[in-house]
C-alpha positions as CSV (number, residue, x, y, z in Angstrom):
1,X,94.6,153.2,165.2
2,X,96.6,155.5,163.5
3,X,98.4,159.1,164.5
4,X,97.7,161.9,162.7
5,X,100.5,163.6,161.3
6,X,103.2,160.9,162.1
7,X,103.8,161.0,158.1
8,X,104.7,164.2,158.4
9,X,106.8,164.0,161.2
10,X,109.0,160.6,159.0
11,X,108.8,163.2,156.0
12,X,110.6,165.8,158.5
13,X,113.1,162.9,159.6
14,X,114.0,161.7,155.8
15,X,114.3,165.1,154.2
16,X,117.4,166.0,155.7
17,X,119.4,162.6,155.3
18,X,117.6,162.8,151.6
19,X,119.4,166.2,150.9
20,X,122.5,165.2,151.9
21,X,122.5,162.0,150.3
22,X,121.6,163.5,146.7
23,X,123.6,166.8,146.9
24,X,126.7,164.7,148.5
25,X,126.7,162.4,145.4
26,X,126.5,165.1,143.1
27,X,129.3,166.6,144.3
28,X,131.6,163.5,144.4
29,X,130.4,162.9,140.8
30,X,131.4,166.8,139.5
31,X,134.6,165.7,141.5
32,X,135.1,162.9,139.4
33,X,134.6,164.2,136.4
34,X,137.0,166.8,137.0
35,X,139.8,164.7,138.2
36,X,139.3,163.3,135.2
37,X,139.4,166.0,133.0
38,X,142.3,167.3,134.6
39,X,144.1,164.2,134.0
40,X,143.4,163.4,130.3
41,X,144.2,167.2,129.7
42,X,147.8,166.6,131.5
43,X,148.2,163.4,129.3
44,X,147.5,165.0,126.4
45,X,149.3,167.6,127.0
46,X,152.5,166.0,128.1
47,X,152.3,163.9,125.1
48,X,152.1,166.8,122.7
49,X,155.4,168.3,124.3
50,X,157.4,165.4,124.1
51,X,156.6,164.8,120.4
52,X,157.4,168.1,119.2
53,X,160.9,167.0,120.4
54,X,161.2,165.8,117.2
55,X,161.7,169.6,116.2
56,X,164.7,170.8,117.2
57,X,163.6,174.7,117.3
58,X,161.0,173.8,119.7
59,X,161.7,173.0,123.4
60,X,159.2,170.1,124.4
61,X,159.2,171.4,128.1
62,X,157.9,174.8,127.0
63,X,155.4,173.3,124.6
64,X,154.0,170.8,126.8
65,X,153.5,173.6,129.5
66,X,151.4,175.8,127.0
67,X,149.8,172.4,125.7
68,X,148.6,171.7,129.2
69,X,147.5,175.4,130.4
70,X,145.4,175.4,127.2
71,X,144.0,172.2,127.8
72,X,143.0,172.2,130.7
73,X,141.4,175.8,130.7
74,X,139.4,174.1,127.5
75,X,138.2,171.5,129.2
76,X,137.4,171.8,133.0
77,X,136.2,174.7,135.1
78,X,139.7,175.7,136.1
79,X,141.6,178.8,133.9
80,X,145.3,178.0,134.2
81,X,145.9,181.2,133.1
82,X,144.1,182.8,135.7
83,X,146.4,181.6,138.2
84,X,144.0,178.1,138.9
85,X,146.9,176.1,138.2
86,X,150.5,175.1,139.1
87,X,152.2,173.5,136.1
88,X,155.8,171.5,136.4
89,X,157.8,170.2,133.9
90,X,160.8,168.6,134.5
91,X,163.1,165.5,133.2
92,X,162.4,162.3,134.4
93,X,164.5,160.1,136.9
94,X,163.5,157.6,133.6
95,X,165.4,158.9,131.2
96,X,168.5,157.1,130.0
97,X,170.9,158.0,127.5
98,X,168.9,156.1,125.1
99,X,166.2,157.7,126.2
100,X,164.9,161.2,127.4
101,X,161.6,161.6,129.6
102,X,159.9,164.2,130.9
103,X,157.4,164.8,133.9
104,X,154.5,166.7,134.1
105,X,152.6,167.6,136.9
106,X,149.6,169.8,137.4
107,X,147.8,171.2,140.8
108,X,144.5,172.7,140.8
109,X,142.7,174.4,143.6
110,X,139.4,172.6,144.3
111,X,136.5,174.5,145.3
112,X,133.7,172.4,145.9
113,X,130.3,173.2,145.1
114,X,127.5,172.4,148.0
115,X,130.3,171.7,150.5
116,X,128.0,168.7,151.8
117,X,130.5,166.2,151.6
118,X,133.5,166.5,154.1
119,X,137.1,165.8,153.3
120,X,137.0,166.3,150.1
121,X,140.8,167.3,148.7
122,X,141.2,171.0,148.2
123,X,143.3,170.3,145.8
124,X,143.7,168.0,142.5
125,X,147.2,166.6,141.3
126,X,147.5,165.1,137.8
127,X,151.1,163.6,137.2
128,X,152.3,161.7,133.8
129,X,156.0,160.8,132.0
130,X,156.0,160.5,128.5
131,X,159.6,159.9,126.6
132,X,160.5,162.8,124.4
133,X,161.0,162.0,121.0
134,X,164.9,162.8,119.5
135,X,165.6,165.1,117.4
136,X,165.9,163.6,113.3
137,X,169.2,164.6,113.4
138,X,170.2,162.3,116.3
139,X,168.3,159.4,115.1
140,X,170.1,159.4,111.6
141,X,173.9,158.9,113.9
């Protein structure tokens, strides 16, 4: 003997858990991806500043700043020039007199997008240290 409606009432049941399940994984996955963008774009960025130290009328601080603030406004939702972003650069508890290093670190306010998913940071942090390359002069001592 069966119940009319009862499919409907399991439909009814589901849908909700359904919902959250699919729009909760979506936005940990556009999380993700951002975290990740955020974080090559900082590496990259880093990097590019600390081999321009091989210029001596270039400071690699300055130019990995404006590396990252580019980069990341290329490549992820977030306009660091708009204010999204918080860029540091400073020298590294690394560096040595052999060898100069320099930190980066970037913070990004994190909206989220369905807000179905709880504890999600409100904010992402990206941190790298890449040595800075000497100047050709000081190499040639």
């Amino acid at each position: 003997m069966t119940r009319r409606g009862s499919q409907a009432v399991e439909f009814a049941l589901i849908l909700p858990i359904f919902i959250f399940l699919v729009f909760g994984g979506l936005e940990i996955l556009w999380y993700s991806i951002e975290v990740g963008r955020i974080q090559s774009a900082l590496v990259a960025g880093c990097r590019g500043g600390a081999a321009t130290g091989v210029n001596i009328f270039v400071d690699p601080y300055t130019r990995a700043a404006e590396l990252i603030n580019s980069t990341v406004s290329r490549v992820s939702r977030f306009d660091c020039g708009a204010g999204d972003c918080d860029i540091i650069i400073s020298e590294s508890d690394l560096s040595s007199p052999e060898v100069y290093w320099m930190d980066c670190t970037v913070y990004v306010s994190y909206t989220t997008l369905t807000s179905f998913v709880p504890g999600l940071p409100g904010q992402i942090t990206a941190r790298s240290s890449q040595p800075i390359a000497k100047p050709l002069e000081e190499e040639d001592e």
